[in-house]
C-alpha positions as CSV (number, residue, x, y, z in Angstrom):
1,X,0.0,0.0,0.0
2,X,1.6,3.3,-1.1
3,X,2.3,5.6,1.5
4,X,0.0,9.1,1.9
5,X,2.3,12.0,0.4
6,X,2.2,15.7,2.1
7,X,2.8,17.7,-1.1
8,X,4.6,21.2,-0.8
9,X,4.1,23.8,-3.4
10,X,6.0,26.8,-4.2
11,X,5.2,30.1,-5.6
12,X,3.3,29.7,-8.4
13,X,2.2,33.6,-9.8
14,X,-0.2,32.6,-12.4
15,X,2.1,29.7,-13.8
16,X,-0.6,27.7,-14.9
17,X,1.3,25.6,-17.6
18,X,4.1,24.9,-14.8
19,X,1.3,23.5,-12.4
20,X,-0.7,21.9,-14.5
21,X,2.7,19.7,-15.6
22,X,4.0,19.6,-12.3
23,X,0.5,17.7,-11.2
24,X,0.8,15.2,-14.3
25,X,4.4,14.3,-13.1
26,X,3.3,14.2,-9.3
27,X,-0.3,12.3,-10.2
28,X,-1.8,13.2,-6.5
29,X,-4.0,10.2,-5.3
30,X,-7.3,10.7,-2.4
31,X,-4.6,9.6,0.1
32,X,-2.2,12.7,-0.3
33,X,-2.2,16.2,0.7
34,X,-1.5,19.5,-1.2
35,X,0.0,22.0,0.7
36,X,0.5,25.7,-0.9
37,X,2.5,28.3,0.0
38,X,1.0,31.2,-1.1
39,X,1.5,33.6,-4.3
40,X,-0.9,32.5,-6.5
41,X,-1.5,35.2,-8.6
42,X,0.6,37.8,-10.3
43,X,3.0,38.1,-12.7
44,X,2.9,34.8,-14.9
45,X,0.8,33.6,-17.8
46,X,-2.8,33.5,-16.3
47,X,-4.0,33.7,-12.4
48,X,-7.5,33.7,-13.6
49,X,-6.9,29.9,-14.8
50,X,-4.5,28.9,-12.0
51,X,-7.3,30.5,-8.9
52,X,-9.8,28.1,-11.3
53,X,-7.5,24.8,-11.1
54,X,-7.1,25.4,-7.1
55,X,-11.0,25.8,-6.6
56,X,-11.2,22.9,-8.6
57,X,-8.7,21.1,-7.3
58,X,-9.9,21.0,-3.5
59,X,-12.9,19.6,-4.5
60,X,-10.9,16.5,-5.5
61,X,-8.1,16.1,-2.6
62,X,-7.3,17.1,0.5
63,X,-5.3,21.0,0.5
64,X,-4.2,23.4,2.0
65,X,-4.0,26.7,1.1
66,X,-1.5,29.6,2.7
67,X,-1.8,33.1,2.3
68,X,0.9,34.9,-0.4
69,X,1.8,38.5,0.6
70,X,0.7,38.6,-3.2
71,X,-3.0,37.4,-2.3
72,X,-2.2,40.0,1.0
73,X,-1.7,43.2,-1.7
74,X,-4.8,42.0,-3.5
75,X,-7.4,41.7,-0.5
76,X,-5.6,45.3,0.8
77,X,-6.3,46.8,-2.9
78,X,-9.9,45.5,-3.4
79,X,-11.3,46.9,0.0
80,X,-8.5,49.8,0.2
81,X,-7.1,52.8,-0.5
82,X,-5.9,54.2,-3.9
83,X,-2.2,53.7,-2.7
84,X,-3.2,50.3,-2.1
85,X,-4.3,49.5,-5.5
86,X,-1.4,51.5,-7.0
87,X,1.2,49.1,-4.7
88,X,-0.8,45.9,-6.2
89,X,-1.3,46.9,-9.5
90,X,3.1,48.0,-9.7
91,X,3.7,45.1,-8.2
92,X,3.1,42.2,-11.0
93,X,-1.1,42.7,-10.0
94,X,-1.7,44.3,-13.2
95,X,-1.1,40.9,-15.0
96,X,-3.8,39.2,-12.9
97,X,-6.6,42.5,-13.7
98,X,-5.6,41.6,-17.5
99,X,-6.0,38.4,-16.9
100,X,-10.0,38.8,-15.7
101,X,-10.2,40.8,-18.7
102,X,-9.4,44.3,-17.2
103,X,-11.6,43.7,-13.7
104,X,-11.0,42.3,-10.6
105,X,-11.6,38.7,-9.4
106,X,-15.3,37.8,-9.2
107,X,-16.4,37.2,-5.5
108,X,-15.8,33.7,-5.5
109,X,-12.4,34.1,-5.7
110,X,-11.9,36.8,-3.4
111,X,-14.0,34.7,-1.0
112,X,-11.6,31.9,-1.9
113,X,-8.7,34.1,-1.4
114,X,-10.2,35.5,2.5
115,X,-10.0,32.0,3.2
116,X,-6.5,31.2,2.7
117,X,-4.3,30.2,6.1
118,X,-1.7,32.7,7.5
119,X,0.9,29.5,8.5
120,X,0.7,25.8,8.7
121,X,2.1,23.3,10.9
122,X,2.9,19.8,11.8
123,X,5.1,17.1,13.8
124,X,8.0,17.9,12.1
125,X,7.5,20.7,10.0
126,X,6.7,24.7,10.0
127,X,5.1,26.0,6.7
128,X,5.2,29.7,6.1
129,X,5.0,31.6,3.0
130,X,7.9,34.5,3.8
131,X,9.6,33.3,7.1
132,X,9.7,33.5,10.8
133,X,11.3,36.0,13.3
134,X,14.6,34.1,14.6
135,X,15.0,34.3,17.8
136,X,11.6,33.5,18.9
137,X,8.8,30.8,19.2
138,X,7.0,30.6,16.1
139,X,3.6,31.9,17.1
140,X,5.8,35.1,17.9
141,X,6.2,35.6,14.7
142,X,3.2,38.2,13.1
143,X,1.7,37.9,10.0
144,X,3.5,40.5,8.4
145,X,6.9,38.9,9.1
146,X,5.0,35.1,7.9
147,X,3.7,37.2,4.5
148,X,7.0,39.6,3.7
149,X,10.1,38.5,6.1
150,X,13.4,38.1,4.1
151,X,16.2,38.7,6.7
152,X,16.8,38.3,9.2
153,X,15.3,34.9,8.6
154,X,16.7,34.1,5.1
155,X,20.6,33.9,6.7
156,X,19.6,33.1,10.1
157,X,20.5,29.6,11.5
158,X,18.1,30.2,14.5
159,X,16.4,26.3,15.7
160,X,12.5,27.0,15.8
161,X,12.3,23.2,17.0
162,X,10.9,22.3,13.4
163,X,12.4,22.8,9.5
164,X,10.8,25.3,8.0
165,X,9.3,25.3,4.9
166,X,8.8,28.5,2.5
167,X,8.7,30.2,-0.5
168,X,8.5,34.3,-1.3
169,X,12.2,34.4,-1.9
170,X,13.3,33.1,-5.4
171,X,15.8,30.4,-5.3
172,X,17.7,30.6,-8.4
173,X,19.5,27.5,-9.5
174,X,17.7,25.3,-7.2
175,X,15.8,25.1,-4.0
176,X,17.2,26.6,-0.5
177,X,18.4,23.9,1.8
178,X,19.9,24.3,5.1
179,X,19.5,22.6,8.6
180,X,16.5,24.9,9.9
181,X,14.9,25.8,6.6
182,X,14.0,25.1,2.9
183,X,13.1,27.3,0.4
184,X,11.1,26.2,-2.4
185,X,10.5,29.0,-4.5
186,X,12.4,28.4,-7.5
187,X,11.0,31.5,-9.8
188,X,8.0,29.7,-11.8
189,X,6.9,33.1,-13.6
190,X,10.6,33.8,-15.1
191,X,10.6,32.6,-18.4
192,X,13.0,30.2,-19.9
193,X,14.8,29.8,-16.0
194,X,12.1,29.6,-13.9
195,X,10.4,26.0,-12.9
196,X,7.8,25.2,-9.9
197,X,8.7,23.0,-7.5
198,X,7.3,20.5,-5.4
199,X,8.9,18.6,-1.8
200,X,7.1,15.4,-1.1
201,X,7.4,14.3,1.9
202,X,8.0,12.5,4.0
203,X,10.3,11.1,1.3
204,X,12.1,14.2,1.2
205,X,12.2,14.8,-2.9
206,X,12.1,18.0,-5.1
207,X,9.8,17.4,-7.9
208,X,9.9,20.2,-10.6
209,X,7.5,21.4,-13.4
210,X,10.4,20.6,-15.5
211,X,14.3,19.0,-15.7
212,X,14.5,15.5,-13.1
213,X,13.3,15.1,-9.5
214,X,16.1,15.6,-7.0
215,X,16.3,13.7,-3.3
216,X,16.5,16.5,-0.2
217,X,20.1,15.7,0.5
């Protein structure tokens, strides 16, 4: 009997052709679970078809969804200010209003979006989209620091107890691993370099939209 798979996802920004190979390769059964770590939207090909496959896709399997500091911009610009639209729209959310034909999300999604989980834990593992404070107990850490955080975290070698898993800082040339942390956004919206990956655990392997799965060394 195959084992039940907790399946980690990177950044995805609207990398619809990425995810939608990186599922084929992965072929999810009932027994696994698809964990997300934010940035769905933005930049890349099509958000409006990527927010579709997730909706779709919980309806099928068991997921989780974080929340992206990208989702975090959007929710801030749909109820918000002016400057908060102008701060999503210059930062890669003008792709994702062109991509629902020069409007904003319908209210499913943005209900869908609400929704989405600020961090995600369990006997072995922290997942957070940006990072965590070092220096203190996870549930220290606020939700602007989970959502944005680069460093101190990104360089910090700061024991939380549990690895943590993230994404919101592009790995280029592969994913981040060190003893307290892996980063698994690998830059699935650049063209030509950019691939999404996956960590299955508790195998421990990096599974990517394209080029061959790698074991977490």
């Amino acid at each position: 009997m195959a084992q039940s798979r907790l399946l980690v996802f990177g950044d995805i920004h609207g990398a619809i052709s990425s995810l939608s190979r990186l599922l084929q390769r992965l072929m999810p059964t009932e027994d696994d679970t698809l964990l997300f770590l934010g940035d769905y939207i933005d930049r890349g090909e099509d958000s409006r078809a990527v927010l579709d496959l997730l909706s779709n896709l919980e309806q099928l399997h068991s997921c989780i969804f974080l929340m992206g500091n990208h989702e975090d911009m959007f929710l801030k610009a749909y109820s918000g200010a002016e400057a908060d639209l102008d701060l999503w729209l210059n930062n890669g959310g003008l792709k994702t209003f062109l991509d629902f034909d020069g409007g904003l999300p319908p209210d499913r999604h943005v209900e869908w979006i609400r929704r989405l989980r600020p961090f995600y834990e369990t006997e072995t593992h922290y997942f957070v989209h940006a990072g965590l404070r070092p220096g203190v107990a996870p549930s220290e850490s606020t939700d602007m620091e989970r959502l944005w955080i680069r460093e101190p975290f990104l360089s910090s070698t700061y024991d939380w107890g549990k690895r943590v898993i993230f994404g919101h800082t592009v790995q280029f040339g592969g994913p981040l691993v060190m003893p307290n942390k892996i980063g698994i956004d690998t830059g699935a919206f650049i063209p030509r370099i950019g691939r999404l990956t996956c960590l299955a655990l508790p195998e421990g392997r990096f599974v990517f939209s394209r080029g061959r799965s790698k074991k977490l060394g």
